[in-house]
TIMISE-223111 format. One line per 2 residues: number of its first residue (from 1); their letters; for each residue y, z, x of N, C-alpha, C. Coordinates in Angstrom, 3 decimals. Layout:
<rs>
NUM = A = Y/Z/X/Y/Z/X/Y/Z/X  ...
</rs>
This chain:
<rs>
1 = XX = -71.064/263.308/-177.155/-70.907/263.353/-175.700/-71.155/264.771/-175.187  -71.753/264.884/-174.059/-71.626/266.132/-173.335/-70.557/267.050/-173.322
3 = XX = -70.529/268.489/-173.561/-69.197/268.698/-172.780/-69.882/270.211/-172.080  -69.487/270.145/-171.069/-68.937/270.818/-169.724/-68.652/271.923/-169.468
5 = XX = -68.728/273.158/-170.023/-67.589/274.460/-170.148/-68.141/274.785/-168.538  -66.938/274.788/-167.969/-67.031/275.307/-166.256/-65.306/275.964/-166.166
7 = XX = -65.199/276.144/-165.150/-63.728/276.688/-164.818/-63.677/275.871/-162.929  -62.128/275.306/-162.805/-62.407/274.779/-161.447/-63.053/274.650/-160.368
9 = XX = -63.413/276.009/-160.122/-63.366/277.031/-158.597/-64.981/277.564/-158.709  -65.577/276.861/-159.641/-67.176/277.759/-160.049/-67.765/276.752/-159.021
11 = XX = -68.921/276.811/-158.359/-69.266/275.860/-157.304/-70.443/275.257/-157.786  -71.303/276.163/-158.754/-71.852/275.559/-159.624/-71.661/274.542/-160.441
13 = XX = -70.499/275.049/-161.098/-70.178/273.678/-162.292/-70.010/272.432/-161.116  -69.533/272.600/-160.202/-68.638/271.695/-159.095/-70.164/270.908/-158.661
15 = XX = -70.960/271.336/-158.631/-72.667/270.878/-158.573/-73.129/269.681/-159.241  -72.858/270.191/-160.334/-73.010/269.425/-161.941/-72.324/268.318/-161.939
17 = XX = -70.710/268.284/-161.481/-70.127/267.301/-162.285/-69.952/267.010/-160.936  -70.530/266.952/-159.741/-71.382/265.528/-158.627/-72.015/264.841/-159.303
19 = XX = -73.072/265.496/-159.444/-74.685/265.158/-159.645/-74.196/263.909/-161.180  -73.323/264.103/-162.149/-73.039/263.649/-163.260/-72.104/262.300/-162.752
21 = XX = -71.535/262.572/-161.924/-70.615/261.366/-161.452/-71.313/260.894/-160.825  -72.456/261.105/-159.669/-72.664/259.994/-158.792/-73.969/259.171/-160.055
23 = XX = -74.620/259.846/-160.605/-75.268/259.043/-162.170/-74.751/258.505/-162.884  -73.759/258.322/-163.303/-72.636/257.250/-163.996/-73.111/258.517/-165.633
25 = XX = -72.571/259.973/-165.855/-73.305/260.144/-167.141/-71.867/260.564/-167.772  -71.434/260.552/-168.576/-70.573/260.911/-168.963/-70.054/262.404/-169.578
27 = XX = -69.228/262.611/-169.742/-68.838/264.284/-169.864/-67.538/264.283/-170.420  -67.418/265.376/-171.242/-66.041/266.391/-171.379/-65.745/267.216/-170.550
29 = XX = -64.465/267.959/-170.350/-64.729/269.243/-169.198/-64.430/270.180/-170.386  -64.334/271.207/-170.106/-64.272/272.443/-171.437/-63.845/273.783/-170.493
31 = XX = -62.423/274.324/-170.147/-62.380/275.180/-169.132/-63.212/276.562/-170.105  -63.941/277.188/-169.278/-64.357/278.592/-169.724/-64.307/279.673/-168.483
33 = XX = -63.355/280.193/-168.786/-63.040/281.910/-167.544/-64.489/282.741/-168.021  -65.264/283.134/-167.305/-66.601/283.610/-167.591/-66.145/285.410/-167.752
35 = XX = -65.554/285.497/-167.094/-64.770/286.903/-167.119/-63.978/287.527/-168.140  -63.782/286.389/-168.852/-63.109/286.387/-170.370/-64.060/287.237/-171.438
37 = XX = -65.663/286.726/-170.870/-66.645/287.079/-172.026/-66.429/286.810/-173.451  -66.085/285.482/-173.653/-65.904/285.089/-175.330/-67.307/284.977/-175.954
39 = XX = -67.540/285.357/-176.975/-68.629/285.668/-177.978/-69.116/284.158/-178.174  -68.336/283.020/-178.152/-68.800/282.660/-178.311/-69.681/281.187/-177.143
41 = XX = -69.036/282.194/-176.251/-69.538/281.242/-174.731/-71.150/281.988/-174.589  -71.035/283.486/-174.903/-72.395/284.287/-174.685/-73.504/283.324/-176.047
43 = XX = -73.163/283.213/-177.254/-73.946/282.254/-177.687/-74.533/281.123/-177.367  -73.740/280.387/-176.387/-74.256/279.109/-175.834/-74.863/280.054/-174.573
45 = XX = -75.141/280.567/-173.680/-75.667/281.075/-172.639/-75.138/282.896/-172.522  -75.965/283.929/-172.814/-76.629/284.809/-173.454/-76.477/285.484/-171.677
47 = XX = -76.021/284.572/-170.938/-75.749/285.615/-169.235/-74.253/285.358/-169.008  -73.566/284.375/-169.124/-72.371/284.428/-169.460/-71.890/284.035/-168.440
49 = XX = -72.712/283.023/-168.206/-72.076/282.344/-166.760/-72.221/280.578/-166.405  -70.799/280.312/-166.240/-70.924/278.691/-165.913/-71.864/278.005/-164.626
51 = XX = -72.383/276.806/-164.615/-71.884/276.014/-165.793/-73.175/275.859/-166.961  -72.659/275.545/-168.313/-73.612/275.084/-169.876/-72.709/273.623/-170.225
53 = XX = -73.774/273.233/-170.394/-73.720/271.449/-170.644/-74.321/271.926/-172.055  -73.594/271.439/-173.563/-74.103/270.949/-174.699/-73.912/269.952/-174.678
55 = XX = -74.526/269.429/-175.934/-74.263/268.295/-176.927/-74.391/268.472/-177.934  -73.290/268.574/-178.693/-73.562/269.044/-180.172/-74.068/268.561/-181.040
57 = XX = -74.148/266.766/-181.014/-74.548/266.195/-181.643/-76.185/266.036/-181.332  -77.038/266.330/-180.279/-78.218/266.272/-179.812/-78.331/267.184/-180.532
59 = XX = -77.877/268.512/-180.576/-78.141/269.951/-180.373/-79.128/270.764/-179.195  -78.813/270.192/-177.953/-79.101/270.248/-176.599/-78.221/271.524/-176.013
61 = XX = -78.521/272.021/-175.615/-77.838/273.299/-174.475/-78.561/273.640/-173.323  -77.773/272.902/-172.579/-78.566/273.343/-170.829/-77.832/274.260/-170.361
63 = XX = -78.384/275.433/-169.473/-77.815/276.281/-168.655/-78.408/276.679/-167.657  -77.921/277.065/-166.553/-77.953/276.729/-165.158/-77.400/275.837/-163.781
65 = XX = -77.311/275.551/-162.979/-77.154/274.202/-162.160/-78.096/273.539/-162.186  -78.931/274.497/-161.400/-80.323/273.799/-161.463/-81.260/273.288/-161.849
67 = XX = -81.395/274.148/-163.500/-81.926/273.646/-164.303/-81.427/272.092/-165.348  -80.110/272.071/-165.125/-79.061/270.932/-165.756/-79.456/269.754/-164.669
69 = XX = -79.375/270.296/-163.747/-79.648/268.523/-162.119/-80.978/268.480/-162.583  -81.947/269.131/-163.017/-83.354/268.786/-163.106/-83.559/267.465/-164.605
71 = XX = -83.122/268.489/-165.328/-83.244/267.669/-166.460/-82.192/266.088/-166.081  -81.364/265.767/-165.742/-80.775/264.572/-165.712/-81.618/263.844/-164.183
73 = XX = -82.643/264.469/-163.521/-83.217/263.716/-162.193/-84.266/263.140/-163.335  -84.506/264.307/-164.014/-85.727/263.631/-165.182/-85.728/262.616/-166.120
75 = XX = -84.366/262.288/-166.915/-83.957/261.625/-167.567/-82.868/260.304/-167.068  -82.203/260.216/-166.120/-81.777/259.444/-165.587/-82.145/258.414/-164.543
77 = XX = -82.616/257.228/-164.210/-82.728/256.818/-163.065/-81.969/256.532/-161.864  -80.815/256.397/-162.133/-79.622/255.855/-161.556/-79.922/257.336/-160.685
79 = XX = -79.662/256.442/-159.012/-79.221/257.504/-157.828/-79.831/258.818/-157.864  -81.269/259.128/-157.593/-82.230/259.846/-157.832/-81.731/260.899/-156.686
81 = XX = -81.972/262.221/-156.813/-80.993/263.022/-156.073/-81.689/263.971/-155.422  -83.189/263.908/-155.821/-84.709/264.852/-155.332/-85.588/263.668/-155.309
83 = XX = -85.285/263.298/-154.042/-86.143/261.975/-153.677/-87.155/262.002/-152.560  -87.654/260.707/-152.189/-88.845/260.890/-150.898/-90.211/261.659/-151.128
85 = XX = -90.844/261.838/-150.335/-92.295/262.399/-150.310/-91.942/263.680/-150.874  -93.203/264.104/-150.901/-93.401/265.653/-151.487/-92.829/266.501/-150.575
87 = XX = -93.261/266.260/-149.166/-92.122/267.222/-148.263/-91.001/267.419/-148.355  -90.210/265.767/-148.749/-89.137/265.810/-148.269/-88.249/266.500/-149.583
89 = XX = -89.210/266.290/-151.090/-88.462/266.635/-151.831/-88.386/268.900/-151.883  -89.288/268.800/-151.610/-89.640/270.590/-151.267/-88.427/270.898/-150.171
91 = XX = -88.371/269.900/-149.289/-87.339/270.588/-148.278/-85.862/270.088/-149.129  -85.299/269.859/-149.752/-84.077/268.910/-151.046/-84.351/270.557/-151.544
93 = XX = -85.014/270.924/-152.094/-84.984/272.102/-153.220/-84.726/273.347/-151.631  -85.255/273.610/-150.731/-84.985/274.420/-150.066/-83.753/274.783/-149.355
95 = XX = -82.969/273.862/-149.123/-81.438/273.890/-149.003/-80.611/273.719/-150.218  -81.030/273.343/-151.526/-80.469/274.124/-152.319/-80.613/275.392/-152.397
97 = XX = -81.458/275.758/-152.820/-81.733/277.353/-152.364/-80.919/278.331/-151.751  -80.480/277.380/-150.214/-79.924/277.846/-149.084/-78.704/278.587/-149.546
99 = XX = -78.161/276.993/-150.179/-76.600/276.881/-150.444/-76.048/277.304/-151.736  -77.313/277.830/-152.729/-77.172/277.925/-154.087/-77.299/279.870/-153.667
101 = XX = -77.911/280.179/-153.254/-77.982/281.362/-153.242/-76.997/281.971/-151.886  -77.984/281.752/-150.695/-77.373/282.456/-149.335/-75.698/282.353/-149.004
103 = XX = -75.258/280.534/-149.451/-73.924/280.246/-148.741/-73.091/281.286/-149.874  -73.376/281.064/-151.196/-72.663/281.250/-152.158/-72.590/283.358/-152.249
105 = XX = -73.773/283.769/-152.148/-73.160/285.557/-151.253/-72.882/285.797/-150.237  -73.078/285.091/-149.586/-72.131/285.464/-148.039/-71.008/285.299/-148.120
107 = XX = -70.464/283.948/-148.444/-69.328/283.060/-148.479/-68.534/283.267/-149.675  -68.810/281.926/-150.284/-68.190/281.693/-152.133/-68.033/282.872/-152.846
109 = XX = -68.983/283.683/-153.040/-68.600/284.961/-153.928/-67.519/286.029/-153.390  -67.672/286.253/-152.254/-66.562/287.217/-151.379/-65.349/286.732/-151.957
111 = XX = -65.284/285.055/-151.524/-63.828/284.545/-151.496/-63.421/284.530/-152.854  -64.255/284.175/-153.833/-64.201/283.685/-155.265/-63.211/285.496/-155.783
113 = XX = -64.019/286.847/-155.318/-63.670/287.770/-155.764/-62.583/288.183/-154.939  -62.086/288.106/-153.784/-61.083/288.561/-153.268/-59.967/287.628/-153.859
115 = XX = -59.613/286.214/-153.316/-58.499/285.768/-153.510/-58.131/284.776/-154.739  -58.997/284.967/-155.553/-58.929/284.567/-157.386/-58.916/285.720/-158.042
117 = XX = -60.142/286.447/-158.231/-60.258/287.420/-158.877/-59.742/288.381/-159.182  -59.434/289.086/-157.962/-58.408/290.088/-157.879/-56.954/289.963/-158.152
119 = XX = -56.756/288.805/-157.653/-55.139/288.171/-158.116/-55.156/287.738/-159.489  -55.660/286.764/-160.252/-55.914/286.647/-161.297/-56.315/288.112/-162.943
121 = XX = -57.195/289.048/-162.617/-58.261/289.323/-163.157/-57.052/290.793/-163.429  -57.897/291.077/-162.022/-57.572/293.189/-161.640/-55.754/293.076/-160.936
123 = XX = -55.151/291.902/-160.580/-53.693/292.311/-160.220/-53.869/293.334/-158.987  -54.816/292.759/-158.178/-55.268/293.869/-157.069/-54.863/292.906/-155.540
125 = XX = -54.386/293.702/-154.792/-54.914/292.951/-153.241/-56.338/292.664/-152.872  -56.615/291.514/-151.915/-57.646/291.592/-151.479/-57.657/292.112/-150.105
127 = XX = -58.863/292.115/-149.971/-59.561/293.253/-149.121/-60.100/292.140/-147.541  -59.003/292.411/-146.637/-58.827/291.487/-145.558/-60.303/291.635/-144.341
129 = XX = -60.852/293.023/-144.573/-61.941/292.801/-144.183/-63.395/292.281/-144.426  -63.367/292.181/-146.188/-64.047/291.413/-146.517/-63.957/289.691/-146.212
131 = XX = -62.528/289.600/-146.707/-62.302/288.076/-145.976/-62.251/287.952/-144.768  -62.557/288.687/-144.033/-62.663/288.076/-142.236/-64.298/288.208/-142.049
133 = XX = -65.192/288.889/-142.786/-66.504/288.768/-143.175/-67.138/287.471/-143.937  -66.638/287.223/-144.822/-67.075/286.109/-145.585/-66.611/284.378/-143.964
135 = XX = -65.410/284.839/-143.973/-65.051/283.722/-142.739/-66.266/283.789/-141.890  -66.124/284.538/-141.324/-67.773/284.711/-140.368/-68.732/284.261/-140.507
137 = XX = -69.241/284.608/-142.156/-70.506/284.408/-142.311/-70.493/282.728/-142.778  -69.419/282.044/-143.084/-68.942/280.632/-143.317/-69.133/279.682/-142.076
139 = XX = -69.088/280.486/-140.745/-68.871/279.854/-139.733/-70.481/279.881/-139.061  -71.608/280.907/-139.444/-72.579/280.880/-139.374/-73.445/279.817/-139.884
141 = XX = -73.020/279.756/-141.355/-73.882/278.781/-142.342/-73.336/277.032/-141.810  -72.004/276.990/-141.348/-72.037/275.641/-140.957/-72.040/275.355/-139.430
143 = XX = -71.880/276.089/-139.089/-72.857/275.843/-137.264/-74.910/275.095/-137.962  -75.493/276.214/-138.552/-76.694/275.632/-139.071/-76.408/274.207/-140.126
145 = XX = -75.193/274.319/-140.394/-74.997/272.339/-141.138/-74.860/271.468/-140.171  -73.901/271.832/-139.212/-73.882/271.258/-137.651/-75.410/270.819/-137.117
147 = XX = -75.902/271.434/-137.246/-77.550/271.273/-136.215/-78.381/270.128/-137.551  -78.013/270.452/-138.673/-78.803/269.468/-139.299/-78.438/268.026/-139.223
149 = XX = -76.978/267.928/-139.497/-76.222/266.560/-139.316/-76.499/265.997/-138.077  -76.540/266.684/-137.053/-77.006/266.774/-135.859/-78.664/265.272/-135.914
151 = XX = -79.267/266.202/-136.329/-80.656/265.905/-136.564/-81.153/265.423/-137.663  -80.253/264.613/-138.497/-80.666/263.480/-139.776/-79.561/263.057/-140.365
153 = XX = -79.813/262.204/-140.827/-78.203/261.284/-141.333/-77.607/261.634/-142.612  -78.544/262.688/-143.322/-77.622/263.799/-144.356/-78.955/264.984/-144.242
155 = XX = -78.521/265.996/-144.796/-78.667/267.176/-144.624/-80.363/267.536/-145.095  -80.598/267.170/-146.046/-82.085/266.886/-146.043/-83.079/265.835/-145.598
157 = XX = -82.215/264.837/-144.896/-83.138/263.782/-144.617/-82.262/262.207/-144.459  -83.363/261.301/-144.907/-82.196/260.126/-144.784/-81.718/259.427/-145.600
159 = XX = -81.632/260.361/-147.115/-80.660/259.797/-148.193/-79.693/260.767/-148.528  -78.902/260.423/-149.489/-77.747/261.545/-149.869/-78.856/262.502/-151.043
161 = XX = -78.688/263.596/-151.055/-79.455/264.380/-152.346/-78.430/265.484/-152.662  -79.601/265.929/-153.361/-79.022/267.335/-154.329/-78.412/268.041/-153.437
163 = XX = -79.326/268.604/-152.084/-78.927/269.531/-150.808/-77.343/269.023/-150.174  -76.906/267.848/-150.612/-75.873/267.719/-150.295/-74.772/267.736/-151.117
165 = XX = -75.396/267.590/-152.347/-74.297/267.765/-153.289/-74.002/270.039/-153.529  -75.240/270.256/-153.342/-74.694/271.541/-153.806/-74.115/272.459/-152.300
167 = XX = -74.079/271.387/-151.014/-73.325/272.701/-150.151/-71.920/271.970/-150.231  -71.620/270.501/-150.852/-70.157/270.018/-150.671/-69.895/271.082/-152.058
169 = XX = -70.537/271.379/-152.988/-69.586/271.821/-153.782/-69.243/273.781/-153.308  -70.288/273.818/-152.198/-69.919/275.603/-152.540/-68.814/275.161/-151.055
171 = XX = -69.040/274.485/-149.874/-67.774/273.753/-149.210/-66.237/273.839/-150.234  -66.458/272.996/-150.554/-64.933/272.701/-151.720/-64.222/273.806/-152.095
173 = XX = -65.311/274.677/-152.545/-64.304/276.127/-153.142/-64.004/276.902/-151.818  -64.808/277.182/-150.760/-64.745/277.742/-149.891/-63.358/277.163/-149.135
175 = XX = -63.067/275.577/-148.936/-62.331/275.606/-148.234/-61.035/275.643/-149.176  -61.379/275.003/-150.688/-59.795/275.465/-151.213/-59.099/276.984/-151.485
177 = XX = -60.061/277.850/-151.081/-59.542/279.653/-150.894/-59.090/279.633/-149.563  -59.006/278.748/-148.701/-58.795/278.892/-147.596/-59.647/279.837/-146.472
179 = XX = -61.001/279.647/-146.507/-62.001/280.333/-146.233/-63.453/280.062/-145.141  -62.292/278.442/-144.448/-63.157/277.904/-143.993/-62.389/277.105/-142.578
181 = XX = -62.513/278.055/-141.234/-61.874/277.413/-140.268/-62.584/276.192/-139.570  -62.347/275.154/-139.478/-63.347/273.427/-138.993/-63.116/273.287/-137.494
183 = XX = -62.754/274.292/-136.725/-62.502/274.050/-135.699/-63.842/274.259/-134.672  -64.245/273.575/-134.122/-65.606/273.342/-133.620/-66.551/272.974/-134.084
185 = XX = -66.345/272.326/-135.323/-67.545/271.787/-136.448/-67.266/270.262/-137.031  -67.226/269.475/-136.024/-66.740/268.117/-136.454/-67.926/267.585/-137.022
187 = XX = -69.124/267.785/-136.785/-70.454/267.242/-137.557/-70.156/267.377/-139.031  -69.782/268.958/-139.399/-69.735/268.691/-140.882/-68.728/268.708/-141.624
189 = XX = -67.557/268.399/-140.564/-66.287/268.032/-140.979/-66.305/266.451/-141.394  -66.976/266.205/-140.343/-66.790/264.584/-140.697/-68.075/264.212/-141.937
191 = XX = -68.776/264.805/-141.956/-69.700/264.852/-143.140/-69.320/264.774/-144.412  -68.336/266.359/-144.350/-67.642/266.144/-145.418/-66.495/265.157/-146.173
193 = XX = -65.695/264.778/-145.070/-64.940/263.478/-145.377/-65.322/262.497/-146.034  -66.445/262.536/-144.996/-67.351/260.908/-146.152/-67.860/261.368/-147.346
195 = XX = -67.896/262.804/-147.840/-68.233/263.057/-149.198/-66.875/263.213/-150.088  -65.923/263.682/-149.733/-64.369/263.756/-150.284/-63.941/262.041/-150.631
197 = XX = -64.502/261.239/-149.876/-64.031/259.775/-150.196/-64.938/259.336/-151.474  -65.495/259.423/-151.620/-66.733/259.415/-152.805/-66.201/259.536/-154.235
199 = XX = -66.295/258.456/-154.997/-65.679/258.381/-156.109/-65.783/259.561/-157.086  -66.967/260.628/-156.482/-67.391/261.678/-157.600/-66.989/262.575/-157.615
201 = XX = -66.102/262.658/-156.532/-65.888/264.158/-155.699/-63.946/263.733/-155.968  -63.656/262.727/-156.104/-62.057/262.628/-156.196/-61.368/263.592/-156.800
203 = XX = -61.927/263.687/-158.493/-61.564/264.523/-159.425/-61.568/266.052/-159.091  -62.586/266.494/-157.999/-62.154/267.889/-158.096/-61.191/268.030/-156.761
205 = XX = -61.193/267.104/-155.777/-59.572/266.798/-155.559/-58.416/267.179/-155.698  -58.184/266.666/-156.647/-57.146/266.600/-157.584/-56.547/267.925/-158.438
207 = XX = -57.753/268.411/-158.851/-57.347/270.145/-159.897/-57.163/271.133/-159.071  -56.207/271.907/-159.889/-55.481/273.179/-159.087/-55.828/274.315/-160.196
209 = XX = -56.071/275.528/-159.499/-56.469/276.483/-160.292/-55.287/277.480/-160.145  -54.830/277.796/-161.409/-53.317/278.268/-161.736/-52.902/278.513/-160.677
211 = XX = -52.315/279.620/-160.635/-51.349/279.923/-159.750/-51.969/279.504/-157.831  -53.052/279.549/-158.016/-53.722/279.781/-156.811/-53.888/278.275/-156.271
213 = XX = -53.279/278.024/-155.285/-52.623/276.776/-154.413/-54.129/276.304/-153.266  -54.612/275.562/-153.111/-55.333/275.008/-151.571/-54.670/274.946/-150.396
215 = XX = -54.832/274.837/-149.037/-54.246/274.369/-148.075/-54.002/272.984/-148.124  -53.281/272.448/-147.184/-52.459/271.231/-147.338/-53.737/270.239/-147.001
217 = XX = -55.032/270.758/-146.113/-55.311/269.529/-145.988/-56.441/269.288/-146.946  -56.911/270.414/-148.080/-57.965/270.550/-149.089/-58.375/269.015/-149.046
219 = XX = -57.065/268.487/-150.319/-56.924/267.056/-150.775/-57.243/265.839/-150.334  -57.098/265.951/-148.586/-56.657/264.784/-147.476/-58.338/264.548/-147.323
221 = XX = -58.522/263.613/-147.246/-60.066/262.675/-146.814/-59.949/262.557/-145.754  -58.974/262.442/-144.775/-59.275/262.158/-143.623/-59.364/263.377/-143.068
223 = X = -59.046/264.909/-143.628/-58.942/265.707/-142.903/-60.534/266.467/-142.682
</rs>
């Protein structure tokens, strides 16, 4: 069987084990703190960063997000996730992009390093002007989710895809740091709901990353 080495709060791994649930594929989870730098996590991936999907028994090692959703769009049929014409699939890879790169340094990484990292890692305060920066730039990137929901019935078009699985997952961490005010953004509030109800998305739900708590309404689907 597959297994998984991710850590909760990675938005990447959180990518993966969509893309793996809404495919029916099966998995282990395997927590790995990337910050740990174990010798022998750098053997399976040589940059030292989640998420890596093996199989030991294949002797398979994927690493990346992207490169891991590719190979299972390739090998799986079930719920094709880079779908439609050639446009539509070019524009699927371009809001990943968006949300894989842009949301995740503006946003996800700020928050990931202020109110995990530092508490966890360095035993440091975080740095309140960075987090009123990252908020900002959170409220930028989903005003532009607003205008898309706006203008198609999911975010790349008119099926569910990849582009939606990878901004619910850098979403998820963002809002369980508490990093994400919804007030004037009911387009992709309610967007997101209907992705929180989703049998794939339950499980990360559910996990709490040690000491470090979500807001009350993380959990809530209706919220």
């Amino acid at each position: 069987m597959w297994q998984l080495y991710q850590f909760p709060l990675c938005p990447f791994s959180r990518k993966v084990r969509l893309l793996l649930g809404e495919k029916g594929v099966g998995y282990e989870l395997w927590r790995e703190n990337p910050w740990e730098g174990r010798d022998e996590f750098f053997q399976l991936n040589p940059a030292g960063r989640t998420p890596v999907l093996h199989d030991p028994e294949k002797g398979i090692t994927l690493v990346d997000s992207r490169a891991i959703c590719e190979y299972f769009e390739e090998t799986v049929e079930r719920s094709p996730m880079i779908n439609g014409t050639a446009a539509n699939r070019a524009e699927i890879r371009r809001l990943v992009a968006l949300f894989d790169e842009n949301f995740f340094a503006d946003v996800t990484a700020p928050l990931l390093e202020e109110r995990m990292k530092k508490r966890l890692v360095y035993r440091a305060p975080p740095d309140s002007r960075l987090l009123r920066d990252a908020m900002r730039m959170a409220n930028e990137h989903i005003d532009y989710m607003d205008y898309l929901i706006d203008t198609r019935p999911w975010l790349a078009g008119a099926q569910m895809s990849l582009a939606d699985l990878a901004a619910a997952a850098q979403l998820s961490v963002a809002d369980y740091l508490g990093g994400i005010d919804w007030s004037g953004h009911e387009q992709t509030r309610g967007w997101y709901s209907v992705f929180k109800s989703r049998p794939s998305f339950r499980p990360l739900l559910s996990e709490r990353m040690d000491v470090i708590q979500p807001p009350a309404h993380y959990s809530d689907v209706n919220a």
